[in-house]
C-alpha positions in Angstrom: 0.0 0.0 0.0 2.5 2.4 0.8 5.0 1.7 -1.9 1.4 2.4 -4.4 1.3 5.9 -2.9 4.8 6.7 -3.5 4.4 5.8 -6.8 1.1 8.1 -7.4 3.2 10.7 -5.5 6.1 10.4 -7.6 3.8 10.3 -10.7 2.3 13.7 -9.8 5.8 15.0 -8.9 6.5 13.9 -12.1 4.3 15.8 -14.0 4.4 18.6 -12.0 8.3 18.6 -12.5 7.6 18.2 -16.4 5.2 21.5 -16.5 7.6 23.3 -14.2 10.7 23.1 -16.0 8.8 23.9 -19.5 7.2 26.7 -17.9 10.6 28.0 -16.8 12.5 27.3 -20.1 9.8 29.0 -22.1 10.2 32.3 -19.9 13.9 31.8 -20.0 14.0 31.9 -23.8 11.4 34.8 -24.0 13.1 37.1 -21.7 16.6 36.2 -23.0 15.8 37.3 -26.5 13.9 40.4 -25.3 17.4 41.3 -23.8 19.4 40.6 -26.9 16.4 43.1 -28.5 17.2 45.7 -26.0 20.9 44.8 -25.8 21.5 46.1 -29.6 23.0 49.2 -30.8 22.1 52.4 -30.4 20.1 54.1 -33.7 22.2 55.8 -35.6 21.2 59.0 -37.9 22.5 60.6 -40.9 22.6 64.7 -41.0 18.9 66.1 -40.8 18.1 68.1 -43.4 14.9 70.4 -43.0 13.0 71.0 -46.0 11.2 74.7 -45.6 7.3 75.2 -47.1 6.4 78.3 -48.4 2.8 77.2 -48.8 1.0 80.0 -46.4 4.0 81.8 -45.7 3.2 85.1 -47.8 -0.1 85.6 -45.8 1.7 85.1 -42.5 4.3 87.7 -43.2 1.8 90.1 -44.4 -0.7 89.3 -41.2 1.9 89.4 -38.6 2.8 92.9 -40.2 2.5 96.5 -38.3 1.7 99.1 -40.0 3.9 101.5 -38.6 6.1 102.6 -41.4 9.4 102.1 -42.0 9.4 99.3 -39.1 12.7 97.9 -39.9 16.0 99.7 -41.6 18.4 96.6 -40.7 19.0 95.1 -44.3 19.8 99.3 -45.8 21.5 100.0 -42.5 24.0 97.4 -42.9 24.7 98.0 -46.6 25.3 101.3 -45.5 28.0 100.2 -42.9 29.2 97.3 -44.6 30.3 99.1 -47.8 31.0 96.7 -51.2 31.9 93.5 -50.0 34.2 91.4 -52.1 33.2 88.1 -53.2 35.2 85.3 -51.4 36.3 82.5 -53.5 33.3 80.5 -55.0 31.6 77.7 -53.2 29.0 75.5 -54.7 25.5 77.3 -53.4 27.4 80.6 -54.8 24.6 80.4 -57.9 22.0 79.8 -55.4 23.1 83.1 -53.2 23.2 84.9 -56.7 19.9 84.4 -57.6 18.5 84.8 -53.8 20.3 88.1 -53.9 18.9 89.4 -57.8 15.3 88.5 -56.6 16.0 90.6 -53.4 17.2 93.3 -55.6 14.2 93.2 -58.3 12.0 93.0 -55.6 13.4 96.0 -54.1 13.8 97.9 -56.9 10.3 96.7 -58.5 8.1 98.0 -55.2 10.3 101.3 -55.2 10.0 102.0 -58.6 14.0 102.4 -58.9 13.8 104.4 -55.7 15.9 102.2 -53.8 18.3 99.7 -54.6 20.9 96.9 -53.4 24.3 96.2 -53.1 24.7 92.7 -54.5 27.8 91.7 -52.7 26.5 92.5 -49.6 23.8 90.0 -50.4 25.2 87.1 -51.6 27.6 87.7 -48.3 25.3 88.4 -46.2 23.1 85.1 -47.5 26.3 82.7 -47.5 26.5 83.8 -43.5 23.3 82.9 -43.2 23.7 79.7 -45.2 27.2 78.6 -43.4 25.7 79.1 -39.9 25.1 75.7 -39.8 28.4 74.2 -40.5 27.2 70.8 -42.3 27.3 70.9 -45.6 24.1 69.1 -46.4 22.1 71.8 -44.3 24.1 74.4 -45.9 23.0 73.3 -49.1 19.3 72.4 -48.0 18.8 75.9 -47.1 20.8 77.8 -49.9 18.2 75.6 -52.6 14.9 75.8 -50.4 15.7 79.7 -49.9 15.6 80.4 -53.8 12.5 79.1 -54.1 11.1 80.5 -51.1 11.8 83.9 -51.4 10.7 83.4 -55.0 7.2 82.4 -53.9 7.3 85.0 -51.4 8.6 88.2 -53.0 6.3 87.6 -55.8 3.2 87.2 -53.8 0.3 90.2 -54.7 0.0 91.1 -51.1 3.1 91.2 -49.9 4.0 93.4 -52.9 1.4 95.5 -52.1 2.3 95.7 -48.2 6.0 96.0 -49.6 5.2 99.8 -51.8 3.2 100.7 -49.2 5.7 100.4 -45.7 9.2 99.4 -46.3 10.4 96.9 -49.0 14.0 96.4 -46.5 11.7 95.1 -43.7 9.1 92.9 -46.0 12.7 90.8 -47.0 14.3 91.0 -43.9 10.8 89.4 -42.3 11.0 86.8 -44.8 14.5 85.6 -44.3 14.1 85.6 -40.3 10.8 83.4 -41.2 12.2 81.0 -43.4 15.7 80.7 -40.9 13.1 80.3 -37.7 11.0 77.7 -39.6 14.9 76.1 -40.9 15.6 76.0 -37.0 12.6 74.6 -35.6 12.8 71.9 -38.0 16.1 71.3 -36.6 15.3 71.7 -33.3 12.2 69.0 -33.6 14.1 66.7 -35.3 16.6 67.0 -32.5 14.3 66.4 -30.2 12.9 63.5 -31.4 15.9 61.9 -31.8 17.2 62.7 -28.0 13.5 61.1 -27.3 15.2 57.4 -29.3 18.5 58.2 -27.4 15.9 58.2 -24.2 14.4 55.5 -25.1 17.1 53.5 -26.3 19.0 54.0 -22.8 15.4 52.8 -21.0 14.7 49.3 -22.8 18.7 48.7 -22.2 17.9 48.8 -18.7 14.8 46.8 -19.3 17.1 44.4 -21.6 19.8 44.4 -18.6 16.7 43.0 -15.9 15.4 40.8 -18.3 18.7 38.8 -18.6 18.7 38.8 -15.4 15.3 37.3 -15.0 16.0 34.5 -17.6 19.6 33.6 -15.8 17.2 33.0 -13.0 14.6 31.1 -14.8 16.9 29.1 -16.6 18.9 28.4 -13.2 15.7 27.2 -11.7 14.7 25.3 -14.6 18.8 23.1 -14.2 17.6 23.1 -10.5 14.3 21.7 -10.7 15.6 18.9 -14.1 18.2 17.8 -11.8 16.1 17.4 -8.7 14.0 15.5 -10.7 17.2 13.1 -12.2 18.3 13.0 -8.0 14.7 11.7 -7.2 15.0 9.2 -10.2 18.7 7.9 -9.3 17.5 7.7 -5.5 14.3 5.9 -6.4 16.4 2.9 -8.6 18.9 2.4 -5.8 16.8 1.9 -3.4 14.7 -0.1 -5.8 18.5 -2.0 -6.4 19.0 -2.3 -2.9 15.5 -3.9 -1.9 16.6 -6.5 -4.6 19.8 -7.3 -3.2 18.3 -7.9 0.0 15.4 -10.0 -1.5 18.4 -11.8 -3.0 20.5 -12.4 -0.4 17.5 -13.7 1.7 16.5 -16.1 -1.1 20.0 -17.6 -0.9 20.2 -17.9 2.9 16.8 -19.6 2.9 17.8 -22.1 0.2 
């Protein structure tokens, strides 16, 4: 009788040994490869390049707009103080700051009716400064391309022409590159942001990958622990089961 309940305990050991250790393998295997996930390299980026709509941008300028006249003098002040500026050895946006700088001046001249005019050097220097404030080259030539076509779009616009003839034509261009540069920058600045946010993140699930290795060392130590257990019960159970033999044996012989 009692070697029948050992053998229904060791039975539902048995299977509850079996379910166990598969339990604890399965988890092992799960959280070790969520740790390799979370182990890998951080993201890597190439040079963000914003890309500057002028779709709504003429309005904006015009809207945002006082109407006290002559608002701004920076742009004629400058040429003023700045004098003929020599043109440094050529780059390859230096047809883009050209042609940024001849729609500045036919805009100019254009509202003014030949009243005022520009000092072309000064523009294409003053638009390369502009350009080569931030250093990589890819930006450098993002904005010298996107700036031709903005200012194009913009100059050109009814409205602001119209605004332009009737306040200062210096402070309608001067608005329009500070608009374009501030919508070039907060590009920049989002992009920079939402890649500090994958940095962030990044840093987090390696921390999360770190305790999950952890967690499936452990698993996997309990699973070996409970396998061999179960192998120690086994090897115990057949000695004994050998040694009850012998004895039967040897008691066989002395009563023969």
């Amino acid at each position: 009788m009692l070697q029948k309940l050992e053998n229904i305990y060791l039975g539902i050991l048995r299977a509850f040994v079996i379910v166990v250790a598969g339990i604890l393998l399965i988890s092992a295997a799960f959280y070790g490869l969520g740790a390799l996930k979370g182990l890998q390299s951080p993201p890597e980026h190439e040079t963000f390049v914003p890309r500057v709509e002028h779709e709504g941008e003429a309005q904006d300028i015009v809207d945002s707009y006082a109407d006290a006249p002559d608002a701004s003098q920076s742009m004629t002040e400058s040429q003023e103080a700045a004098g003929q500026v020599d043109d440094e050895s050529e780059d390859p946006n230096l047809a883009h700051y050209e042609e940024v700088a001849d729609l500045i001046d036919s805009f100019v001249v254009e509202v003014t009716d030949g009243q005022l005019t520009t000092d072309i050097g000064f523009l294409i220097d003053n638009i390369r400064n502009r350009a080569e404030y931030y250093s990589y080259q890819a930006r450098i030539d993002a904005y010298a391309e996107g700036l031709v076509s903005y200012l194009d779009e913009i100059l050109n616009d009814e409205e602001v022409r119209d605004r332009a003839d009737r306040t200062n034509a210096f402070d309608i261009v001067n608005r329009a590159l500070d608009s374009y540069d501030q919508t070039f920058d907060r590009q920049i600045e989002q992009e920079e942001q939402r890649r500090n946010q994958e940095r962030h993140q990044h840093i987090q699930d390696k921390a999360n990958a770190t305790q999950s290795l952890y967690i499936a060392g452990g698993t996997f130590g309990a699973f070996l622990f409970i396998v061999f257990l179960s192998i120690f019960i086994k090897i115990e159970r057949n000695l004994r089961t050998l040694s009850q033999y012998v004895s039967y044996q040897n008691q066989a012989r002395q009563n023969d």
